[in-house]
PyMOL CGO cylinders between C-alpha atoms (Angstrom):
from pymol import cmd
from pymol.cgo import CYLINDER

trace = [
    CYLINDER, 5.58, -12.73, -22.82, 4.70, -10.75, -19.89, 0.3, 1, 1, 1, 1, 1, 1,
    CYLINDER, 4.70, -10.75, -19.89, 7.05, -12.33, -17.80, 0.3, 1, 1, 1, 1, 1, 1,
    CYLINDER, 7.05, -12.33, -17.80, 10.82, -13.23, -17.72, 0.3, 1, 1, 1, 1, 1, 1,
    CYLINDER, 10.82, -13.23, -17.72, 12.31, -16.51, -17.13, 0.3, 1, 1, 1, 1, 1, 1,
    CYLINDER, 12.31, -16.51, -17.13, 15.70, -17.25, -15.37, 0.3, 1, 1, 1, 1, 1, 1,
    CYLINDER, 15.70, -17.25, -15.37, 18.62, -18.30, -17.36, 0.3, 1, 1, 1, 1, 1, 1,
    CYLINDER, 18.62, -18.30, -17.36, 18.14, -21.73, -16.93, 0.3, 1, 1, 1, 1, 1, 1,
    CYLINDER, 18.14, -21.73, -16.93, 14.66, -21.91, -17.80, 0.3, 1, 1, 1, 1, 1, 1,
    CYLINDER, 14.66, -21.91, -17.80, 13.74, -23.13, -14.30, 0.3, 1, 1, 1, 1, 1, 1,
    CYLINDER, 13.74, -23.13, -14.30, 11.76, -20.05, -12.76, 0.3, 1, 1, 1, 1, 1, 1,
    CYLINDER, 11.76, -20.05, -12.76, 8.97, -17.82, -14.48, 0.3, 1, 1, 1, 1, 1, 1,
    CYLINDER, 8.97, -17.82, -14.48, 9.06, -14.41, -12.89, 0.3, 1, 1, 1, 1, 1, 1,
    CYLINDER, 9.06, -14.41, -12.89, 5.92, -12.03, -13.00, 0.3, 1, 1, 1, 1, 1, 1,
    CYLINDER, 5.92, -12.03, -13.00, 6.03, -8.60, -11.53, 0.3, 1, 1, 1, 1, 1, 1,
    CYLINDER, 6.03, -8.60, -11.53, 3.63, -5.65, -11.79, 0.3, 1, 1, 1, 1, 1, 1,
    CYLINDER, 3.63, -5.65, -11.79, 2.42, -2.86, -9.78, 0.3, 1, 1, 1, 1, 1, 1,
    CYLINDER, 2.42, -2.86, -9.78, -1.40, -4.29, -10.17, 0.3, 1, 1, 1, 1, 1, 1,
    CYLINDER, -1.40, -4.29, -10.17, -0.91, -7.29, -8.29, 0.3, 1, 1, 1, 1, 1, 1,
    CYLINDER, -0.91, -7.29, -8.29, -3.35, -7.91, -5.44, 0.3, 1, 1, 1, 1, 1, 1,
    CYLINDER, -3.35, -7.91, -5.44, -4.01, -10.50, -2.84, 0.3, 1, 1, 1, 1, 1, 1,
    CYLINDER, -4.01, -10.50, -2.84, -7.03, -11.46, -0.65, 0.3, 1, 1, 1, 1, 1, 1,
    CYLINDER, -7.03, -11.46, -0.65, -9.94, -9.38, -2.50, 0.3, 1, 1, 1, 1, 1, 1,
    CYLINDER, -9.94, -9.38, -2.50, -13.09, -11.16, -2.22, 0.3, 1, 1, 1, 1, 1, 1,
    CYLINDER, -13.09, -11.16, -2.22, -11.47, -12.77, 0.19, 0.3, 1, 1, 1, 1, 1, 1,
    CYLINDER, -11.47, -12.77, 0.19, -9.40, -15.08, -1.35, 0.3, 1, 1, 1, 1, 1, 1,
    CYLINDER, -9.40, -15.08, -1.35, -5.98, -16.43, 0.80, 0.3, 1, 1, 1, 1, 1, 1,
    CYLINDER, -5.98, -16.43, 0.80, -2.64, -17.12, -1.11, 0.3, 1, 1, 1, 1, 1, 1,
    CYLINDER, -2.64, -17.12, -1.11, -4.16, -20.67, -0.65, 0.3, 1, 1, 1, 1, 1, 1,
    CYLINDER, -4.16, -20.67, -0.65, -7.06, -20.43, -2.60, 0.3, 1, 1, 1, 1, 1, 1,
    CYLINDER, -7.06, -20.43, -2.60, -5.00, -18.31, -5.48, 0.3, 1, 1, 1, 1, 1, 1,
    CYLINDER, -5.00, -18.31, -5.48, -2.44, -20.85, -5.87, 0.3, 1, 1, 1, 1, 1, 1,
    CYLINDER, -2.44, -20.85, -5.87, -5.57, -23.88, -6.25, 0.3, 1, 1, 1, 1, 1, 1,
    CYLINDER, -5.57, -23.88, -6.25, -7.62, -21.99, -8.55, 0.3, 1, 1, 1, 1, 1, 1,
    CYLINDER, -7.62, -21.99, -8.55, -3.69, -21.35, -10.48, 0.3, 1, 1, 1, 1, 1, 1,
    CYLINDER, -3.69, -21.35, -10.48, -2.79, -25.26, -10.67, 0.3, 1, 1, 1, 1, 1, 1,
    CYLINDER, -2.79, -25.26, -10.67, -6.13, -25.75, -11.82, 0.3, 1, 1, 1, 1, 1, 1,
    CYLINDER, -6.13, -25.75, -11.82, -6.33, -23.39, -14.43, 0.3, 1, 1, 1, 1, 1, 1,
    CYLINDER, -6.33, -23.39, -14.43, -2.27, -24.33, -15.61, 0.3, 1, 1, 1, 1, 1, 1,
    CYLINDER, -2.27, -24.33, -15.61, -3.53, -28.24, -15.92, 0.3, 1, 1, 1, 1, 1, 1,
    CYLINDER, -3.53, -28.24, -15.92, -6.74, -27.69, -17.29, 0.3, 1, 1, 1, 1, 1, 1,
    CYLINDER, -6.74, -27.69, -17.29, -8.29, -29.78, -14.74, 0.3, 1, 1, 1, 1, 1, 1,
    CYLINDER, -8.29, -29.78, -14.74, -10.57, -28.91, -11.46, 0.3, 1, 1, 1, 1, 1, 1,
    CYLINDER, -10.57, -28.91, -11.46, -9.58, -31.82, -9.39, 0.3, 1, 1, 1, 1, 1, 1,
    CYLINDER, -9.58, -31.82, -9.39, -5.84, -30.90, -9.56, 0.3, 1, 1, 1, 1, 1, 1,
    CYLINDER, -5.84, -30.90, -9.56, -4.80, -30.27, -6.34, 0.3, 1, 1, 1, 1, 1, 1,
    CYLINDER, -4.80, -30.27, -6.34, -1.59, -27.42, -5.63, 0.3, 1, 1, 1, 1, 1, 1,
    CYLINDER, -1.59, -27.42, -5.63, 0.45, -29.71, -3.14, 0.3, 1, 1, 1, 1, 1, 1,
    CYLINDER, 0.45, -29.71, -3.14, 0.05, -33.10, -4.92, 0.3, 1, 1, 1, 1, 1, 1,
    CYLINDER, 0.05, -33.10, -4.92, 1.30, -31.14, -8.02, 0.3, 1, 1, 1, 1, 1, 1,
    CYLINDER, 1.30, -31.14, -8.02, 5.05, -30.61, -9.11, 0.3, 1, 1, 1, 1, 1, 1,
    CYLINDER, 5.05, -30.61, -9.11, 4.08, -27.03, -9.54, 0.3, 1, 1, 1, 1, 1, 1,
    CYLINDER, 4.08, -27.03, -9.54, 5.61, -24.45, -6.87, 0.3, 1, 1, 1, 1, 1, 1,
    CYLINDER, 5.61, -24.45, -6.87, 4.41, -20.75, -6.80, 0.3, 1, 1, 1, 1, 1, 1,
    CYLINDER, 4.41, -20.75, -6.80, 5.39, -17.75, -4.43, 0.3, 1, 1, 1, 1, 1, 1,
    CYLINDER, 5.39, -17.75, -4.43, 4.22, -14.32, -3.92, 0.3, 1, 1, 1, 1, 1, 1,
    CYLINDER, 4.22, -14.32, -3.92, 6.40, -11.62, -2.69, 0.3, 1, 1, 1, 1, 1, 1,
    CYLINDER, 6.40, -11.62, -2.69, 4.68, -8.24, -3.07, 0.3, 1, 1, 1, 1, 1, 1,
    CYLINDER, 4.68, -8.24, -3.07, 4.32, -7.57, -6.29, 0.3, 1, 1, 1, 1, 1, 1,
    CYLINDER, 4.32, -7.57, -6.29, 6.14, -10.35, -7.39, 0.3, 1, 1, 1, 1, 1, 1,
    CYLINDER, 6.14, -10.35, -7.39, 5.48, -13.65, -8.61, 0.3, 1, 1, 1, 1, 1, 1,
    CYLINDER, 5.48, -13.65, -8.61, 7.48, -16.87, -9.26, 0.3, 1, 1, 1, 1, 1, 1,
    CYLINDER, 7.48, -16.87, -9.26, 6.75, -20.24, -10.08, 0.3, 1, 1, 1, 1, 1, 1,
    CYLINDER, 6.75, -20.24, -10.08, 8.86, -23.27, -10.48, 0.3, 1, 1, 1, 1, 1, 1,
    CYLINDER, 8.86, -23.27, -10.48, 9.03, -27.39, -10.63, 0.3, 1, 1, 1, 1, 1, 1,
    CYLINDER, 9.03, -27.39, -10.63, 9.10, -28.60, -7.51, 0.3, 1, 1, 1, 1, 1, 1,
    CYLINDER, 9.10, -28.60, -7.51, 11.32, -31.38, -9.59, 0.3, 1, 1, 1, 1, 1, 1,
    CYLINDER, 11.32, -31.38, -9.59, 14.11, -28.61, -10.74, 0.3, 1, 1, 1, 1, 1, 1,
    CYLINDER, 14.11, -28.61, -10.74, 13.28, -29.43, -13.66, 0.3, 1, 1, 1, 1, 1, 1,
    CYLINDER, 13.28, -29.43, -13.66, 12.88, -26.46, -16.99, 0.3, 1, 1, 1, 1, 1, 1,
    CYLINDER, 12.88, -26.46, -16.99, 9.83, -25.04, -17.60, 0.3, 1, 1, 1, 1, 1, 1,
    CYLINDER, 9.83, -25.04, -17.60, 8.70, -25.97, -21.35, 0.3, 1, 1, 1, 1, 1, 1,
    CYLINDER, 8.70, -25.97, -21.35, 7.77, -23.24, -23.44, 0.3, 1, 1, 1, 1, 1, 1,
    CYLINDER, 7.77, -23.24, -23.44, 4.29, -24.56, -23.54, 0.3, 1, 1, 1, 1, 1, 1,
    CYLINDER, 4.29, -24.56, -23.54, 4.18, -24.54, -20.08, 0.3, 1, 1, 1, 1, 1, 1,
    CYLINDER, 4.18, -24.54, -20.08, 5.63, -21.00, -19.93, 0.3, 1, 1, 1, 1, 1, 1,
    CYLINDER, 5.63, -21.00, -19.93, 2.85, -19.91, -22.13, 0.3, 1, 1, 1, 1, 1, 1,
    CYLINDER, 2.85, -19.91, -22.13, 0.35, -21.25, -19.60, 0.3, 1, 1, 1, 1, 1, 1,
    CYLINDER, 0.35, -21.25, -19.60, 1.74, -19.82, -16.94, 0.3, 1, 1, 1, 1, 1, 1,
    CYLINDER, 1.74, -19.82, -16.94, 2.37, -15.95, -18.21, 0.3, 1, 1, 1, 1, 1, 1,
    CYLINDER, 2.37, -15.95, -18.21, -1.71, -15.92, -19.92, 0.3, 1, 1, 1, 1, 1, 1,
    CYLINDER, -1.71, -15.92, -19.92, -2.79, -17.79, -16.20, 0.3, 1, 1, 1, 1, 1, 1,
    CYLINDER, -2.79, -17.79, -16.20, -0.83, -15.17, -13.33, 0.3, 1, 1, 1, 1, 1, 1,
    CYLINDER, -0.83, -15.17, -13.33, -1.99, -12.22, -14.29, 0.3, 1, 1, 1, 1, 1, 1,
    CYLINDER, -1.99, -12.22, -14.29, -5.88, -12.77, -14.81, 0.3, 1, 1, 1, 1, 1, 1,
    CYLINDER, -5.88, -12.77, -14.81, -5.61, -14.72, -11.79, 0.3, 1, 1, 1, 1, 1, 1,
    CYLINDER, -5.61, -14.72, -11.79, -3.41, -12.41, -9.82, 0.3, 1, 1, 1, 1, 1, 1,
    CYLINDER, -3.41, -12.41, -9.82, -4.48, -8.96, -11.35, 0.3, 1, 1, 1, 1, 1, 1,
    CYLINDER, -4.48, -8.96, -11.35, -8.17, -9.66, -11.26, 0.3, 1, 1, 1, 1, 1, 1,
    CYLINDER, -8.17, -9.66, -11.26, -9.05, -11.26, -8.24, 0.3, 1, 1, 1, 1, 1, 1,
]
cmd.load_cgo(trace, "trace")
């Protein structure tokens, strides 16, 4: 895994020096749709109707149930093969 994961399973954390934001001018906005999409496996999915949550702080990443609930380890799968060719290539 790529990432790390909090103690209580809740929050996947993805940090690297590579991450980049707006190129072909994509917003945060568009990132996080074209994530949700990509983490369901469906192109209708829409980020805020999801219970998906995802932040960016500078080179950092996190993403979380809106529910509180754990991540599975499916799920964390997903989500560390997902962030970085999303994040790292666009």
């Amino acid at each position: 895994m790529r990432g790390t994961v909090s103690t209580d399973q809740r929050v996947y954390h993805y940090e690297s020096p590579f991450l980049k934001q707006g190129e072909h001018g994509l917003t945060l906005s568009q990132l996080r749709a074209q994530f949700i999409k990509e983490l369901l496996n469906n192109p209708r999915a829409k980020y805020v109707t999801e219970n998906y949550a995802l932040e960016k702080e500078q080179r950092r990443i996190n993403v979380w149930k809106k529910d509180g609930k754990t991540l599975s380890e499916d799920e964390l799968s997903r989500i560390d093969t997902i962030i970085p060719r999303i994040f790292e290539t666009n």
